[in-house]
Structures are given as structure tokens and as C-alpha cells.
MITIVO-263539 format. One record per residue: x, y, z of N, C-alpha, C in turn. Coordinates in steps of 0.1 Angstrom, whole numbers, padded with zeros to 4 digits, always signed. Example, Ala and Ser with C-alpha at 12.3 -4.5 7.8 and 13.67 -1.06 7.14 Angstrom:
% residues 2
+0132-0057+0078+0123-0045+0078+0132-0033+0078+0128-0022+0071+0137-0011+0071+0129+0000+0079
This chain:
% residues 395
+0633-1248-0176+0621-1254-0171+0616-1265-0181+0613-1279-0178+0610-1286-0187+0594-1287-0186+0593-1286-0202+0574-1284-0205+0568-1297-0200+0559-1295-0194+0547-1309-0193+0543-1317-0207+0544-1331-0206+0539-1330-0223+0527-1337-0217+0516-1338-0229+0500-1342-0230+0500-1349-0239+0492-1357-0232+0484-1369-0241+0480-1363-0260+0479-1364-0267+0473-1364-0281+0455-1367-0279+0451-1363-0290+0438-1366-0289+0439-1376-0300+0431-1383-0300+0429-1396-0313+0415-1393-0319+0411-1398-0330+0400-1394-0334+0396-1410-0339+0380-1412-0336+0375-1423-0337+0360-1419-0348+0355-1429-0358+0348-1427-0362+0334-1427-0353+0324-1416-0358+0311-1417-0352+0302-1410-0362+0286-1409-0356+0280-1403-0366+0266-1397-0354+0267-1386-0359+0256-1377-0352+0247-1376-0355+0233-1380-0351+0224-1384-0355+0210-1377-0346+0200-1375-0353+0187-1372-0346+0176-1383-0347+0169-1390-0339+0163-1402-0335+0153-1396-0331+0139-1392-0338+0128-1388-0328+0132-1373-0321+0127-1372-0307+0125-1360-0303+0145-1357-0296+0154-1367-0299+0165-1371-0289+0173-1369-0299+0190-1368-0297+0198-1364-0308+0212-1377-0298+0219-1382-0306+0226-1390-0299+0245-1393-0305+0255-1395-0301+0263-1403-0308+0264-1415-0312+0265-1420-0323+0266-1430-0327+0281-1439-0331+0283-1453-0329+0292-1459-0335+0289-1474-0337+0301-1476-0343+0302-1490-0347+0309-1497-0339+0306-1507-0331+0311-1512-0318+0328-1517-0324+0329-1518-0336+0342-1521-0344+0354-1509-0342+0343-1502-0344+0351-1486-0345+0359-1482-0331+0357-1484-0319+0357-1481-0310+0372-1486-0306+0379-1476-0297+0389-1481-0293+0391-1497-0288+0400-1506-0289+0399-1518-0283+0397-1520-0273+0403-1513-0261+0397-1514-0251+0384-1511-0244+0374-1504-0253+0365-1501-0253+0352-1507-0259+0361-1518-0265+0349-1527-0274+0344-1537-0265+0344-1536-0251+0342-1546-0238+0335-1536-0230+0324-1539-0225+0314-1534-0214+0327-1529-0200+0327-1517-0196+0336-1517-0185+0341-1503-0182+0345-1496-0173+0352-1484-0175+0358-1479-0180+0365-1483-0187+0375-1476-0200+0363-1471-0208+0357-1484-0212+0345-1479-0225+0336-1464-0218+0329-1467-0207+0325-1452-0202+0328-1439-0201+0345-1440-0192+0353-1430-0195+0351-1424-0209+0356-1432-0219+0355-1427-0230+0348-1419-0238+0330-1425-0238+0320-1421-0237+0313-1410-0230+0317-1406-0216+0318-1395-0212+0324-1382-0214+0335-1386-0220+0347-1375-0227+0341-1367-0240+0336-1380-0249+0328-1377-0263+0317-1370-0260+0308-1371-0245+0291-1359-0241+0296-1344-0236+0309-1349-0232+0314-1340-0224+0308-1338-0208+0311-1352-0204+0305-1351-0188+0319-1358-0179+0317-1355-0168+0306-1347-0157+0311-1331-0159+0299-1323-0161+0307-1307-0166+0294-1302-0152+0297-1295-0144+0295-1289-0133+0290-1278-0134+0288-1271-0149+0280-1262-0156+0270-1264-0161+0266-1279-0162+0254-1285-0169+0250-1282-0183+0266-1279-0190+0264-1270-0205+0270-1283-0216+0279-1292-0208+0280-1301-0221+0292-1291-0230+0296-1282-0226+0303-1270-0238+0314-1278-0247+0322-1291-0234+0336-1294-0243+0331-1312-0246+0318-1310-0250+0320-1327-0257+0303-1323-0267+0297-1332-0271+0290-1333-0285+0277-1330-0273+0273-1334-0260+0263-1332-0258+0253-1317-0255+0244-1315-0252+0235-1301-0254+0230-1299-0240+0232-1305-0229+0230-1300-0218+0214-1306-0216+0209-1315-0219+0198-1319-0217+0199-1333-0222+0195-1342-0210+0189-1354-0212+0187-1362-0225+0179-1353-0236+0175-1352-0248+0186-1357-0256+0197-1357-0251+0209-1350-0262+0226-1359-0255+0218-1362-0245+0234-1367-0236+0229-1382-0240+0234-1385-0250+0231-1400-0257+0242-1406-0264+0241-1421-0261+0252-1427-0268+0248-1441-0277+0253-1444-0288+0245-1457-0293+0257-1463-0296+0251-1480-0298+0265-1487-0300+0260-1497-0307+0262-1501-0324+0256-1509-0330+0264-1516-0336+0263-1530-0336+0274-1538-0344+0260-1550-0347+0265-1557-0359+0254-1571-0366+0255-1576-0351+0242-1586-0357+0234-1589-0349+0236-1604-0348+0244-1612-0337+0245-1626-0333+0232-1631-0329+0222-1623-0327+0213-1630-0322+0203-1633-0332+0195-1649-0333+0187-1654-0347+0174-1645-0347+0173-1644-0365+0164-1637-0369+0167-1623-0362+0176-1617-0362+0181-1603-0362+0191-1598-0369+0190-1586-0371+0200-1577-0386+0209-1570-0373+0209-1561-0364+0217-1553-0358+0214-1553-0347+0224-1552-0339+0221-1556-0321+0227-1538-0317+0223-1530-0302+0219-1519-0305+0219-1515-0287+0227-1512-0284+0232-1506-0271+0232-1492-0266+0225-1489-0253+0221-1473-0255+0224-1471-0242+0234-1459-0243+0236-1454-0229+0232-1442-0227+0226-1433-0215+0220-1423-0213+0229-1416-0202+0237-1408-0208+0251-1401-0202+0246-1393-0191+0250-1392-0177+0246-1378-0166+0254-1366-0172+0245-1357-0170+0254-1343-0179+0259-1340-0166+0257-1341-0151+0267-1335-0139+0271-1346-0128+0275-1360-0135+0282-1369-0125+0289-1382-0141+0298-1383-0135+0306-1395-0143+0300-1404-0143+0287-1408-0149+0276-1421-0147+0270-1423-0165+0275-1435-0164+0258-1438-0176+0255-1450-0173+0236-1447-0175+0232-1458-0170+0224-1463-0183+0228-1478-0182+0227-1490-0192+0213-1496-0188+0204-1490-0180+0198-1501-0178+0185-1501-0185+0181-1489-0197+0171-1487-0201+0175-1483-0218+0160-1486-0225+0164-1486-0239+0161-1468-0242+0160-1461-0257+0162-1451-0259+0148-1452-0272+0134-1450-0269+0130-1450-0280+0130-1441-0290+0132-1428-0288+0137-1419-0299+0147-1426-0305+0153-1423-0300+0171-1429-0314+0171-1442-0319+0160-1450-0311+0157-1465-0320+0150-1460-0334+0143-1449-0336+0142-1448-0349+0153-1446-0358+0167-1439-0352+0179-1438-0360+0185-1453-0365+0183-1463-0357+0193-1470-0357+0191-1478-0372+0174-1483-0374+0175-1487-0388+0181-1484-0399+0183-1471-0399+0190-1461-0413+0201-1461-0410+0207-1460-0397+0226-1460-0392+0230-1474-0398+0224-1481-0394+0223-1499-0400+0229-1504-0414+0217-1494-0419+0217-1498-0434+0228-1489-0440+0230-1476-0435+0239-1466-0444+0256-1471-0439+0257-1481-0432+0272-1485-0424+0272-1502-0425+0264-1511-0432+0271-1523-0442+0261-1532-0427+0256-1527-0422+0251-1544-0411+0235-1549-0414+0231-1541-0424+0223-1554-0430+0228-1560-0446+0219-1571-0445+0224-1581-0458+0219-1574-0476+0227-1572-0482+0223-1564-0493+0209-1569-0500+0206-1581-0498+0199-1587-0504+0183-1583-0499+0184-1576-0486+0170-1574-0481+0167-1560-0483+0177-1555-0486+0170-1538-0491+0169-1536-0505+0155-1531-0504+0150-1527-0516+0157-1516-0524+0155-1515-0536+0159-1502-0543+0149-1490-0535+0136-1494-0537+0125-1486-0535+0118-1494-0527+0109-1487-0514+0099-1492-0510+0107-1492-0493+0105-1502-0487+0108-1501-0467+0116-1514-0469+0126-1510-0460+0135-1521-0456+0130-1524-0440+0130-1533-0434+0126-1540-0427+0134-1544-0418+0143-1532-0407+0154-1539-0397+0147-1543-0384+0156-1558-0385+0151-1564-0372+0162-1557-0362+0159-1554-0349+0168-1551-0340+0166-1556-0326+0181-1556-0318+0181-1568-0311+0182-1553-0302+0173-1551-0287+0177-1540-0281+0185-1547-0271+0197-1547-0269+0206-1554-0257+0203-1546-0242+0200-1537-0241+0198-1533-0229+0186-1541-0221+0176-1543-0228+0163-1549-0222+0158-1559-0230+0171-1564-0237+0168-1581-0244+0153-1578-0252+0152-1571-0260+0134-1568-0264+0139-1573-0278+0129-1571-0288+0128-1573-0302+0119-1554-0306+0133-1551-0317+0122-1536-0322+0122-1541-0335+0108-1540-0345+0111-1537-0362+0111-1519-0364+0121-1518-0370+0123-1502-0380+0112-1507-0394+0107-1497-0395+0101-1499-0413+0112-1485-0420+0126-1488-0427+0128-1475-0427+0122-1471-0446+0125-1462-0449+0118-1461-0463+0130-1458-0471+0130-1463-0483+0143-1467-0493+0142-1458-0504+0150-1445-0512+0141-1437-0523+0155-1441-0535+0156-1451-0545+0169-1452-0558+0179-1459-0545+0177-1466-0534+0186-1474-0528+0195-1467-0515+0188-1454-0516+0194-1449-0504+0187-1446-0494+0189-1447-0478+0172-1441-0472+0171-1429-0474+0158-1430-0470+0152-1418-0478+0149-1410-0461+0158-1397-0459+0154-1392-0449+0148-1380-0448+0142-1371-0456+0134-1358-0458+0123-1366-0463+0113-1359-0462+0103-1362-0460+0092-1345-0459+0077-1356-0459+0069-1348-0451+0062-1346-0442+0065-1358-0433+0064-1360-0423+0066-1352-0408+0052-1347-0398+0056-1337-0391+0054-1342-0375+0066-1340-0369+0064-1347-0355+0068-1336-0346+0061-1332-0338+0059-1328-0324+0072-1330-0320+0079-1315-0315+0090-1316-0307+0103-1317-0316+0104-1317-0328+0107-1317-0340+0103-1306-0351+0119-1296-0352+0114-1284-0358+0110-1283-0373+0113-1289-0382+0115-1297-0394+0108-1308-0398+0101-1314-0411+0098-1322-0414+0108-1333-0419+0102-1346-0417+0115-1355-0423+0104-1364-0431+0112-1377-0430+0111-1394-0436+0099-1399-0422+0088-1403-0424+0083-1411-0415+0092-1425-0415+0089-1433-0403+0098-1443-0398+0090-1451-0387+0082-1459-0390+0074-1466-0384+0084-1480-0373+0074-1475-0358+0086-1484-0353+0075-1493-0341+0079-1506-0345+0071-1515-0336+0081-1523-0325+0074-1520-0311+0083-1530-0304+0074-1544-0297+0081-1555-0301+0075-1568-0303+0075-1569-0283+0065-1575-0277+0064-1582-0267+0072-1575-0258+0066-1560-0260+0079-1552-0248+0078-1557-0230+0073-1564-0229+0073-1572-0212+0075-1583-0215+0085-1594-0205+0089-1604-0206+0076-1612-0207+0071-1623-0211+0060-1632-0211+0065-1639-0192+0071-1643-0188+0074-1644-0177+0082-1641-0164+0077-1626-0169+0078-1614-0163+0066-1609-0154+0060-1597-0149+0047-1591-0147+0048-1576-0147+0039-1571-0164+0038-1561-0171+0036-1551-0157+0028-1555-0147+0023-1550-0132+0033-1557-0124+0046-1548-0115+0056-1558-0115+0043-1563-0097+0037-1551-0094+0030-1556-0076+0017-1566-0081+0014-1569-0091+0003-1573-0093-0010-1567-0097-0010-1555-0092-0021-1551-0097-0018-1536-0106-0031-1535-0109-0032-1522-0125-0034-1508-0117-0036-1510-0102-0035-1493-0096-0035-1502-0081-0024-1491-0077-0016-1493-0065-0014-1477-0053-0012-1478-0042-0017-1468-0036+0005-1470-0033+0009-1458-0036+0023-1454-0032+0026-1447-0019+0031-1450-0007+0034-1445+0001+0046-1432+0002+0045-1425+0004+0061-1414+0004+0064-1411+0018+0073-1411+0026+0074-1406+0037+0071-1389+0036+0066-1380+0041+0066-1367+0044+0061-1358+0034+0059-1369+0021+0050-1364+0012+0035-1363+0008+0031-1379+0012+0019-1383+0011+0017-1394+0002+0000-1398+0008-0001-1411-0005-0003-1413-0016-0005-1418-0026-0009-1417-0038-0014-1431-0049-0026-1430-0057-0029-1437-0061-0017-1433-0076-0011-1448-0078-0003-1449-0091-0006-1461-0101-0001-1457-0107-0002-1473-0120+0013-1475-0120+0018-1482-0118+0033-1491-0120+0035-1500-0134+0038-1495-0142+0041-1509-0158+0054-1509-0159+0052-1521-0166+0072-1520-0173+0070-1526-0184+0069-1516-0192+0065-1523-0206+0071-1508-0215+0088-1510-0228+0090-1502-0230+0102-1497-0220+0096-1491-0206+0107-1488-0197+0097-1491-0186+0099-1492-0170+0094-1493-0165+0093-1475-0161+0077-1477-0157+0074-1460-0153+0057-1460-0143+0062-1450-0133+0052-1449-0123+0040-1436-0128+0030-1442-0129+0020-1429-0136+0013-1425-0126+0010-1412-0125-0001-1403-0111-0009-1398-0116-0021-1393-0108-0031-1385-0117-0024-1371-0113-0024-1365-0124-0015-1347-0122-0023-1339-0107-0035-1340-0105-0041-1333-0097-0037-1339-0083-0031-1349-0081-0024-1356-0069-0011-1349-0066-0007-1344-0076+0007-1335-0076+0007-1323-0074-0010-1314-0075-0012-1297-0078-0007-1300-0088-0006-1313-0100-0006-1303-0118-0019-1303-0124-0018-1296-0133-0031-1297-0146-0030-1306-0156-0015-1311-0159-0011-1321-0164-0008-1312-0183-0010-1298-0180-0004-1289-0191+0008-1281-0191+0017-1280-0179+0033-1284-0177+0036-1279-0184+0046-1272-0188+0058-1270-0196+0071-1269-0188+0080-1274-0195+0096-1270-0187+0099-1265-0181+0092-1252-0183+0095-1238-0175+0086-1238-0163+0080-1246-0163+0069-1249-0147+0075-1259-0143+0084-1265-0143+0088-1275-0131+0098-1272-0129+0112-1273-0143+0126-1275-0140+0130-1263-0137+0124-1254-0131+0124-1240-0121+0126-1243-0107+0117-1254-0108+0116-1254-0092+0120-1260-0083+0132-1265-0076+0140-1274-0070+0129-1283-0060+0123-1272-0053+0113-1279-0045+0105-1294-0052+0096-1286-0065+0091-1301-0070+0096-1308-0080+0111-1306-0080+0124-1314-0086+0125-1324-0076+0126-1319-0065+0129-1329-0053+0117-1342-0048+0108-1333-0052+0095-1340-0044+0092-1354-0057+0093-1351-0070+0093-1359-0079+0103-1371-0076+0116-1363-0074+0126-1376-0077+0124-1381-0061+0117-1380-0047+0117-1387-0037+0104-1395-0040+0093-1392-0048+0079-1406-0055+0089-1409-0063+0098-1411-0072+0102-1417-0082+0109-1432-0072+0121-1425-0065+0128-1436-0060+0122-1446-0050+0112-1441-0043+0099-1446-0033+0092-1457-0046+0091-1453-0054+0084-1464-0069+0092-1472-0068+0104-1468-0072+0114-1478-0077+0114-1489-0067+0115-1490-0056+0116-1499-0046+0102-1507-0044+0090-1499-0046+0080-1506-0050+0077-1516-0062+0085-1510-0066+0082-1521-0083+0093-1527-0086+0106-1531-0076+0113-1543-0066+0124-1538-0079+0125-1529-0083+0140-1520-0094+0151-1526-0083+0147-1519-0074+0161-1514-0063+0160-1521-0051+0164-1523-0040+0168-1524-0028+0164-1511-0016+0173-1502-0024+0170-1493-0013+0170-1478-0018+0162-1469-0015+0159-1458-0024+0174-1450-0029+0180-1453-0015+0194-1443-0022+0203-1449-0033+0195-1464-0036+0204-1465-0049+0194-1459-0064+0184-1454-0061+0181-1443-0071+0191-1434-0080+0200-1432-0070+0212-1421-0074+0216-1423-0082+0217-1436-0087+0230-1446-0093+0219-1451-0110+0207-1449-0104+0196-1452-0116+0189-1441-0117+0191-1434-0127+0181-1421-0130+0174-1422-0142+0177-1435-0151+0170-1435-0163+0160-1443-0161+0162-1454-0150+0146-1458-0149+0145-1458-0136+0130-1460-0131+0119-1455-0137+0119-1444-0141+0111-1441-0146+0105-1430-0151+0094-1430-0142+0089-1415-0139+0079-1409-0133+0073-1400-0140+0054-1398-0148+0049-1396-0154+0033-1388-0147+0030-1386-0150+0018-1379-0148+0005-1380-0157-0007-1381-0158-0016-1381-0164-0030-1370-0160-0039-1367-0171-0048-1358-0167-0057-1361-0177-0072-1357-0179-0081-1358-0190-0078-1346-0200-0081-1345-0213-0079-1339-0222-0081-1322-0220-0071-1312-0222-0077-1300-0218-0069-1288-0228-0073-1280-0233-0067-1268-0240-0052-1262-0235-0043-1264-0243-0029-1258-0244-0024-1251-0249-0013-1242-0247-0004-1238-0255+0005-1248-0251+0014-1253-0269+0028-1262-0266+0040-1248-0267+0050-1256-0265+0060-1251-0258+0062-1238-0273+0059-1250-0289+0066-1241-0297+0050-1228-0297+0044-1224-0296+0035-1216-0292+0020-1223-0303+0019-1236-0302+0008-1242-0312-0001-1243-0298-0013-1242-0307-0020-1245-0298-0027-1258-0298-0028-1268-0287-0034-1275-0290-0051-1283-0284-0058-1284-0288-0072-1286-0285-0079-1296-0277-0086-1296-0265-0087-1306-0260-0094-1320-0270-0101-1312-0278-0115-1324-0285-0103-1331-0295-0089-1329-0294-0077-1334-0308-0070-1346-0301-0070-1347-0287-0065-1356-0281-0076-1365-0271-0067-1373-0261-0077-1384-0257-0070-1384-0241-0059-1376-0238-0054-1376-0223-0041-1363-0229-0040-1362-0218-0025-1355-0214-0013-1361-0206-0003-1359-0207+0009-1364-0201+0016-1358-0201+0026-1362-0192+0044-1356-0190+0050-1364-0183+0062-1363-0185+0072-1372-0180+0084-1369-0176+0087-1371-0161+0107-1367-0161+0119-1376-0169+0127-1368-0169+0137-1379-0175+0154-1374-0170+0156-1382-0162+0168-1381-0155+0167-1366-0145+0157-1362-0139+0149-1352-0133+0146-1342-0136+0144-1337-0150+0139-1327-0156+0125-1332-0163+0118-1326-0162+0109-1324-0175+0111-1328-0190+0107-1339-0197+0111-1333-0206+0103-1328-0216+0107-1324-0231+0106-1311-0238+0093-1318-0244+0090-1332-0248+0081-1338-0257+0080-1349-0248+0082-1363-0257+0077-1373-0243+0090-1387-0252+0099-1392-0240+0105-1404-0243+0098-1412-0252+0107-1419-0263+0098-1429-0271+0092-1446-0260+0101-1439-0254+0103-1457-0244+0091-1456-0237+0087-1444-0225+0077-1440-0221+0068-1436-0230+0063-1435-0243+0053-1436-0251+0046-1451-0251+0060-1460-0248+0055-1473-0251+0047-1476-0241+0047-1471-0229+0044-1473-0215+0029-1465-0217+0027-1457-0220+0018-1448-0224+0009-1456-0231+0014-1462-0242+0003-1466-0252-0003-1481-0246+0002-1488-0238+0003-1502-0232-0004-1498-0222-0002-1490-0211-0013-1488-0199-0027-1481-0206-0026-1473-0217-0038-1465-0220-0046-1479-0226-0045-1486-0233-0051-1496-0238-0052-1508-0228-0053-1505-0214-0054-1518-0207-0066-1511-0197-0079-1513-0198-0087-1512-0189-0087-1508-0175-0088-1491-0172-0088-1489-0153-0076-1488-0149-0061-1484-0158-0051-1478-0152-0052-1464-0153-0044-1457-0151-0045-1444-0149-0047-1435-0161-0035-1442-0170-0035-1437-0184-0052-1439-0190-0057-1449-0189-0065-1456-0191-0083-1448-0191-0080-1445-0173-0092-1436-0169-0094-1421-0172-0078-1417-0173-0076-1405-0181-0080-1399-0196-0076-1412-0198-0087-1411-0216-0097-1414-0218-0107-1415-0207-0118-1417-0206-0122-1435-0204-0118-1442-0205-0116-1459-0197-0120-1465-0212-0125-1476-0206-0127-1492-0219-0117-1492-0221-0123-1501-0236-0114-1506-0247-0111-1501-0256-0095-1496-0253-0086-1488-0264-0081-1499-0272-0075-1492-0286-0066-1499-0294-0055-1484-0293-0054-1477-0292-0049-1467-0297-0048-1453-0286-0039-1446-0283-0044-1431-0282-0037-1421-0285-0041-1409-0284-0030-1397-0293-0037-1390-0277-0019-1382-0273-0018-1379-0261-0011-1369-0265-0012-1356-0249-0006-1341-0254+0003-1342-0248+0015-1338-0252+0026-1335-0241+0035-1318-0245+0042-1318-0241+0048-1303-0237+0049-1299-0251+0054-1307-0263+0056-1297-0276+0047-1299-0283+0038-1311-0279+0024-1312-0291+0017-1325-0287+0016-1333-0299+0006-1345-0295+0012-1357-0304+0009-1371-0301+0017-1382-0303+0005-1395-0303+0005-1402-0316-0003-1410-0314-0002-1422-0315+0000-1435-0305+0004-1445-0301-0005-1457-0297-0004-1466-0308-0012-1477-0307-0008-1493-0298-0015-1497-0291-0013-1508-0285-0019-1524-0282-0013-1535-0282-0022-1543-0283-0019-1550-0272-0026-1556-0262-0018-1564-0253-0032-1571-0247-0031-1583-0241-0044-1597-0237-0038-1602-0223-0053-1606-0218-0051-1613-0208-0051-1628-0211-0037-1628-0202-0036-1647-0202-0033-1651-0187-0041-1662-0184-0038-1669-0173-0043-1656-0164-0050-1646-0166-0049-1634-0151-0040-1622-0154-0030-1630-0162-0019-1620-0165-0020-1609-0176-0017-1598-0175-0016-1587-0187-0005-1589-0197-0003-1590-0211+0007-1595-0219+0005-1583-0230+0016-1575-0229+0019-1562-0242+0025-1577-0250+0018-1574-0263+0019-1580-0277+0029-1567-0286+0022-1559-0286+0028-1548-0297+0029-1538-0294+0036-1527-0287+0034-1512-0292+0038-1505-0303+0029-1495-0311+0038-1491-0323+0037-1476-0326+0044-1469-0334+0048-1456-0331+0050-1449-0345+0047-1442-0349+0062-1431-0358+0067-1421-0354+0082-1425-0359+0093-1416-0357+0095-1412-0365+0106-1398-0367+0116-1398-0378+0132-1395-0374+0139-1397-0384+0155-1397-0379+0163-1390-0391+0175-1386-0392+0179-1377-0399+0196-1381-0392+0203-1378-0405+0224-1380-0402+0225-1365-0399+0230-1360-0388+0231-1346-0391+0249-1343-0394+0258-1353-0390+0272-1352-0392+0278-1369-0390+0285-1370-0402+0295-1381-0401+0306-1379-0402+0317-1382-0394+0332-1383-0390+0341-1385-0385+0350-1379-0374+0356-1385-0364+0353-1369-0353+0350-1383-0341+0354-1374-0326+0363-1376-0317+0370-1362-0318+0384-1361-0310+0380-1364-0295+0387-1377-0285+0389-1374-0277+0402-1378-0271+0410-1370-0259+0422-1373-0253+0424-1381-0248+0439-1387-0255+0441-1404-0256+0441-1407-0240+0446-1397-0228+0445-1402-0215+0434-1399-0211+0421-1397-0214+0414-1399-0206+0401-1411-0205+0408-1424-0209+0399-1432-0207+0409-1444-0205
């Protein structure tokens, strides 16, 4: 009987990393197989193999990813061709139960990794990092053509990632990591893609609903929680239980998405699960977070939550923070009236593991709403650098 023979596994450099409340693979677009150093199937394939998707268990068991959204991540960073930028910075958000990643949205958790990935792997210029003090990465986000600055922090020339720094959703203290994103809506774009700051959403067989629509960060549809029967105090275990309002979320998400002219036609939702995002909003109210803290209404300024590829998630997207902080500071959107209305610069909002405080600046021109700045802290951490085995036929 002659044996079957198999492909070899090849091993490619990567680095496993934690970015904020999200954990992701990382590489060097150099490092990458050759055929994979070109946008296209092979490169996917590949990158699927390394999360371990499409696994039909939803466990992720035979590749690096954890079975949650959170975790089914991929980064791809090589210097940066574009002027007045250090590293250019590619983020794919793997399906943990179909052969899909979708390119079409950035990752603000793991944009806090990428500054330190940057600097500890030769793509900024030696000349701009300090011994001591913040190195200053400009980053190009290629998914959504934006501008991010990293402030990362430098301790005898190496980053400095422990810390004492304590973030929500995050079991451990680290390195604070201050992260600004420059002009997250196009200037000739509209932050409001319908025009206006609150819009009434139609659902077939669901009902109506007043929403706020932004795209600033990621685009994302906000509701008031009590439109949905929530309290807008949610935890994981209250939604991604329940298929029923798993379903009913992702049928207002894709009904958005065609509203806010993403899509064509709702069933191509299927194909887009990373954006929009669909969020919820409520006035400030007493919790328990998920890790059992409690948190106080008089400590924050709103409540929120947010799906992400149709779960719940555990804390809140950095991207949808940005969305968060840009609608709370814009007069009479939902976020807005939730924190009580006016004129914000700033708000610290509760979500499922604790609280997040997120400052924003954005003006009217010509009529139009213009995000200037959102800004944030993160923290990030190398949890493993080496090679990941994947089999040479499967990509």
C-alpha cells in the first residue's frame, strides 16, 4: 500500500501581541510568504490557517485564535511609503466560522500595539527614538486611509511595556500608550453619511427606530437601549445567549448598513460583519462589570455597548470608542443626549468590563460636522515572538 505523502508545514516569522482590550497576530509584510505579500487569496488562505478558521466549533483550537472576535486578528506592517509617515498598518478581522476576513475596517485596540511592534522590528528611523521619554509613531492606517499618532513610552531605549497603568477589560496593569486619530472622517466625505445627526431606521417586522448613523473611526449605528428592551447594562451573558436578539440586532445592523449607502443590498451584510457596527446607548446607571467591579452611575457620563461581528463584546472596540467619543461631543446625537446633551470635549462611558474615557474635538464647517481629533489610552504588551507553523498546501 503506498503511503499518502503531506505537504510540510513551513514556519513564518510573527509576533503575538495584546493591543488594548484585543490580542492579534502580527507580521512584517517582508516576512510573509511571497505569494502572500500581495492583497489576494493566497494571502487570506494563509491567514486563516494561522486563526485557525473557518473551525465549525467556534473554538479556534488548531490556529492562534481564542474563539472570539477579540482575538481573531491579524496585522500587517511594513515602512511606510506614504509622506510624513513611519509605518503603514493593515488589519484584518478573521470570521472564527466562515473562510472570510474582512478588510474593510480599522482595529483600534491593536493600533496601540503597532507603535511598539514598529519600533521593536527596525521601521522607524533610529534617529527619532529617544533613549528616554515617547517616541512619536506616525501611522498610515491602510484600511481606511486615516492618519493614527502612537505616543509609545521609551525606558534606557527600549519600550517600556509594564507599567501602572489600569485599563478596563484588561487583567493586568501595563505601559500607558496614548493614541490620537487625526481627522477620522474624510473632510469630503459626511461624518453623517444621510445628512442628519438623528435619523428614524426603518426594519421590516421589527419596527422603527430613532438612530444616530457616524462614520468617524468605523462607521456605526447608535440606538437608545430602551428601543431595544435594554438597560444599556448588558453583559455577554445577556445577549450572546440569545439567538433571537442575535438575530434581531444583526437584521437593524444590515437595514443601517444600506441606510448609511455601505451596501447595496442587505444580504451583502453577510460578506461585511466588521462594519457597521451596531451600538446602543443609555443615561448613566449602577453596574456590576463583567470582572465583578462595580461601577457607579455619578463615575461616568452614559453607558454603552456594542456588537462586533455579532456578539457582544467583552469591553468596547477601540474604533467604536472613536465613534463614541465624536458623536458624544457633537450636540443632540444619541450618544450626545445620553450624557446628558451640550457641549462636550470629552466623556468616560461604561461598558461591559468597566469604564473608558474618550476625548473629542470636531467643528462645524460650511453645515458640515468635521471630527478633528479623537484620542484615547491604550496599552499593549509582546506576549510571544517566533515562528507560526502553517501547512505549506494550504494556501
Amino acid at each position: 500500500m503506498t503511503q499518502k505523502s503531506h505537504a510540510p508545514q513551513i514556519a513564518v516569522k510573527a509576533t503575538y501581541m495584546r493591543g488594548g482590550t484585543s490580542k492579534g497576530t502580527f507580521f512584517l509584510l517582508s516576512d510573509l510568504p511571497e505569494r502572500c505579500q500581495t492583497a489576494g487569496q493566497a494571502r487570506d488562505n494563509f491567514l486563516l490557517r494561522v486563526v485557525g478558521s473557518p473551525d465549525p466549533y467556534g473554538k479556534q483550537i488548531d490556529g492562534l485564535g481564542n474563539g472570539s472576535s477579540s482575538t481573531s486578528k491579524v496585522v500587517i506592517l511594513s515602512k511606510s511609503e506614504k509622506a510624513d509617515h513611519d509605518v503603514t498598518y493593515l488589519f484584518g478581522q478573521v470570521a472564527i466560522d466562515k473562510p472570510m476576513i474582512d478588510w474593510s475596517g480599522n482595529c483600534g485596540n491593536l493600533t496601540a500595539a503597532v507603535g511598539s511592534f514598529a519600533i521593536q522590528n527596525g521601521l522607524i528611523d533610529p534617529a527619532k527614538i529617544p533613549k528616554n521619554g515617547i517616541c512619536q509613531v506616525r501611522i498610515w492606517q491602510q484600511n481606511i486611509s486615516k492618519t493614527i499618532i502612537a505616543y509609545v513610552p521609551m525606558t534606557d531605549g527600549q519600550v517600556q511595556e509594564t507599567g501602572d497603568f489600569e485599563l478596563d477589560g484588561v487583567t493586568f496593569p501595563a505601559a500607558e500608550v496614548k493614541i490620537e486619530f487625526i481627522d477620522p472622517v474624510d473632510a469630503d466625505g459626511d461624518m453623517f453619511p444621510t445628512g442628519n445627526i438623528v435619523d428614524t431606521l426603518d426594519v421590516p417586522d421589527i419596527g422603527s427606530f430613532t438612530v444616530t448613523m457616524i462614520n468617524a473611526g468605523i462607521p456605526t449605528i447608535f440606538l437608545n437601549a430602551k428601543d431595544l428592551g435594554f438597560t444599556g447594562t448588558e453583559l455577554q451573558k445577556d445577549i450572546n445567549s440569545n439567538a433571537a436578539t442575535l438575530a434581531k440586532l444583526e437584521k437593524i445592523r444590515a437595514y443601517g448598513a444600506v441606510k448609511m449607502g455601505l451596501i447595496l443590498d442587505i444580504k451583502q451584510a453577510e460578506t461585511r460583519q466588521h462594519t457597521p457596527k451596531i451600538a446602543w446607548v443609555a443615561p448613566p446607571a449602577d453596574y456590576i462589570a463583567s470582572s465583578g467591579k462595580a461601577v457607579n452611575a455619578k463615575d461616568i457620563q452614559l453607558l454603552t455597548r456594542a456588537m462586533s461581528m455579532g456578539q457582544l463584546h467583552h469591553a468596547m472596540m477601540g474604533t467604536a470608542s472613536v465613534a463614541i467619543g465624536t458623536a458624544a461631543t457633537i450636540p443632540n446625537t444619541l450618544p450626545n443626549l445620553a450624557a446628558g446633551g451640550g457641549n462636550l470635549t470629552e466623556v468616560r462611558f461604561g461598558h461591559p468590563s468597566g469604564t473608558l474615557l474618550v476625548g473629542g474635538q470636531s467643528e462645524q464647517v460650511a453645515g458640515r460636522w468635521q471630527a478633528k481629533k479623537v484620542s484615547m489610552s491604550r496599552s499593549a504588551r509582546r506576549l510571544m515572538v517566533g515562528d507560526v507553523f502553517v501547512p505549506a498546501d494550504s494556501f
